[in-house]
C-alpha positions in Angstrom: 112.0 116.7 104.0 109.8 115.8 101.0 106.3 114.1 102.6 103.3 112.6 100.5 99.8 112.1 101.8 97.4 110.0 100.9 97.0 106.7 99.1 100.5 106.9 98.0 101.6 106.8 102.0 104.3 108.8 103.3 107.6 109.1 101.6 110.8 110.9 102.9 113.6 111.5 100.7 116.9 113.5 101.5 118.7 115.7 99.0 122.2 117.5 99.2 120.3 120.3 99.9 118.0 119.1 102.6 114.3 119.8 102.0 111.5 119.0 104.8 109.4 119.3 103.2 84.1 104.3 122.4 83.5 101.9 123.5 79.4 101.9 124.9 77.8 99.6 127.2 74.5 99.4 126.2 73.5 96.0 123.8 72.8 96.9 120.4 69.2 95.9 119.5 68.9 96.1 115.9 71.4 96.6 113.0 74.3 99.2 113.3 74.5 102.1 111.5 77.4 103.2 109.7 78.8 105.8 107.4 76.8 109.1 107.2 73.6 107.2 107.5 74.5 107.1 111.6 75.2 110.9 111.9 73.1 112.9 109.2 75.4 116.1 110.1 78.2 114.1 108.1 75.7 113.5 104.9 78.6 115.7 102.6 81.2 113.2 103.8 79.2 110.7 101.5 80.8 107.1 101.4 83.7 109.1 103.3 81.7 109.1 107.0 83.6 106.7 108.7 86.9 108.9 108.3 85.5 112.1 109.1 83.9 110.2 112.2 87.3 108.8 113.2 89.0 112.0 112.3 86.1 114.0 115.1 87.0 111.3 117.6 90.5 111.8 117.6 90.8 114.8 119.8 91.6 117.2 117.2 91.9 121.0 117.5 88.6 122.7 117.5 90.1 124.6 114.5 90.0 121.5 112.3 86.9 120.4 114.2 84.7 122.9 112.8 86.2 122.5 109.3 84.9 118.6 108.9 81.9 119.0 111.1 80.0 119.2 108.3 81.4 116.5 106.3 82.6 118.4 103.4 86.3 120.3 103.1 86.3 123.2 100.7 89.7 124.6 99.2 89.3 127.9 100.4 89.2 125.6 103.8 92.2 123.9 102.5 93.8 127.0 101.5 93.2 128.6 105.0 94.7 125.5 106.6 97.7 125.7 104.6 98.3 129.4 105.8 98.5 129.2 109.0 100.4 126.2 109.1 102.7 128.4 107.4 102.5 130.9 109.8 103.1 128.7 112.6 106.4 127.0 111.1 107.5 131.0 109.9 107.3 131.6 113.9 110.1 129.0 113.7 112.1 130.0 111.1 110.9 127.3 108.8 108.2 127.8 105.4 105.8 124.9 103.6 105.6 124.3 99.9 102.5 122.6 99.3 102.4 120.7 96.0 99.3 120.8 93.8 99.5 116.9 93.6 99.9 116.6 96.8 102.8 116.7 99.5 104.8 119.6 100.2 108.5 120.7 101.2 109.6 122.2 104.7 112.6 124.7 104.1 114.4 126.8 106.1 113.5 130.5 105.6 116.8 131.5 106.0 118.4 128.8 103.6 120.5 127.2 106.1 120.2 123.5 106.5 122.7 121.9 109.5 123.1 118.4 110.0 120.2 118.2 112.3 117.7 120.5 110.4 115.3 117.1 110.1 115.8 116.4 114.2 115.2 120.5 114.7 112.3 120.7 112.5 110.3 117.9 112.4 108.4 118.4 116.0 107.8 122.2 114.7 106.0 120.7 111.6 103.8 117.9 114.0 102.9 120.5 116.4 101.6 123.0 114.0 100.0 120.2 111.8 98.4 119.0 115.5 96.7 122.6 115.6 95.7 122.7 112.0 96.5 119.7 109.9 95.8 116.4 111.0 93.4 115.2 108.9 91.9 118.0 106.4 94.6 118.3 103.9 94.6 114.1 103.7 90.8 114.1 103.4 90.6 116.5 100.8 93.0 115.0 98.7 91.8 111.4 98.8 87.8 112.3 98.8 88.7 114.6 95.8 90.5 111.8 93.7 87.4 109.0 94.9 84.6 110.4 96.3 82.4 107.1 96.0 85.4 105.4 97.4 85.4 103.0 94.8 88.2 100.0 95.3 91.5 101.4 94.6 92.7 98.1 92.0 89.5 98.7 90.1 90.1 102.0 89.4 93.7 102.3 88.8 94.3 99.2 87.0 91.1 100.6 84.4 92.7 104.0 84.5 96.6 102.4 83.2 94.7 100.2 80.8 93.3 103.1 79.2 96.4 105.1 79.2 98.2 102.6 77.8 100.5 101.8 80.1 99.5 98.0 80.8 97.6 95.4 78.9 94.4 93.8 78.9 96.3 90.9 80.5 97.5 93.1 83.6 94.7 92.2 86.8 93.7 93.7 89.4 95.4 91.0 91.7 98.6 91.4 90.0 98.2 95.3 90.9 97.6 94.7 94.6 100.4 92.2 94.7 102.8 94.6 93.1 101.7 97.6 95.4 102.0 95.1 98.4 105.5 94.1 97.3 106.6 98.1 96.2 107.9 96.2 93.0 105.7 97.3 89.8 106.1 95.5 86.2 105.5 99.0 84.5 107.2 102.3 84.5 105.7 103.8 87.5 107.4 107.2 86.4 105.8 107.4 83.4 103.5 110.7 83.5 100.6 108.3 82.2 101.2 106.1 85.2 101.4 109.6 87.5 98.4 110.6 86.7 96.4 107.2 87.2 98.3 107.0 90.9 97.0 110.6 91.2 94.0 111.0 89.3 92.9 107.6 88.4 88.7 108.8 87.7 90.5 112.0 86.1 88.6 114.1 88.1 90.6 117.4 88.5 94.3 116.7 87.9 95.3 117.6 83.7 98.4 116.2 82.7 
């Protein structure tokens, strides 16, 4: 099972060979708070508060609790993350491929792959992710590509203008249209195009 994170959603494809890859009562008296000004122990998170704030709220495990406590995920925290989710889904006879870019593939350590390998493995992967994973891998990878959470059509439309890949003519309403509608006017394989889905401020991915 191949999975993606982040702003490019989730996508699951299927080979030959099959890879898995409050509410408060009180009446507010003056103007709300929001982002890491209403909680200065999330001041890292920056413009990325309100995630890590939803992320804390959601009953996560106090493993990935103390990881975005502080509103900042480093890779070595990343890197921990990833090995023991590996070693929870080697308990089951399955291992992780994490990709660089993102995403990763769930395999079968002992390269067998029945019908019902996706049915089999699938709650392994959520209940190991639900102890370790939730949310830090995802807000890594999408406060590393935008930290000042600039809008996403500003960004990548300027990013595929500058590669090339469209013209001066090619809006940032025709871009939100297109990724609304999952039909794009330009080659969206195109390694230029990649990278601008990817790393649209070019801030750590090389080509």
């Amino acid at each position: 099972m191949r999975q993606e994170r982040g702003c490019a959603g989730v996508a699951i494809v299927m080979a030959a060979v099959v890879t898995l890859l409050s509410s408060g009562c009180a009446r507010a008296t003056g103007p709300q708070l929001t982002g890491a000004a209403s909680d200065p122990a999330l001041a890292h998170a920056g413009p990325w508060a309100d995630e890590f704030r939803e992320a804390l709220g959601a009953g996560i495990s106090s493993y990935e609790e103390k990881i975005l406590a502080d509103g900042q995920i480093t890779t070595a925290e990343v890197e921990d993350v990833h090995g023991r989710v590996r070693a929870c889904l080697a308990d089951a006879g399955l291992g992780i491929e994490y990709d660089p870019d993102g995403g990763f593939d769930v395999l079968s350590l002992d390269g067998k792959y029945p019908d019902d390998f996706f049915d089999r493995s699938d709650p392994v992967l959520r209940a190991c992710e639900k102890q370790y994973d939730e949310y830090v891998t995802m807000l890594f990878e999408e406060s590393r590509r935008n930290p000042e959470k600039r809008d996403e059509a500003t960004i990548t439309v300027a990013c595929l203008r500058r590669a090339g890949v469209v013209g001066k003519d090619y809006t940032e309403r025709k871009w939100r249209a297109e990724s609304d509608s999952g039909l794009v006017s330009f080659d969206e394989y195109d390694e230029r195009a990649q990278q601008c889905r990817l790393d649209p401020l070019g801030l750590w991915r090389e080509p």
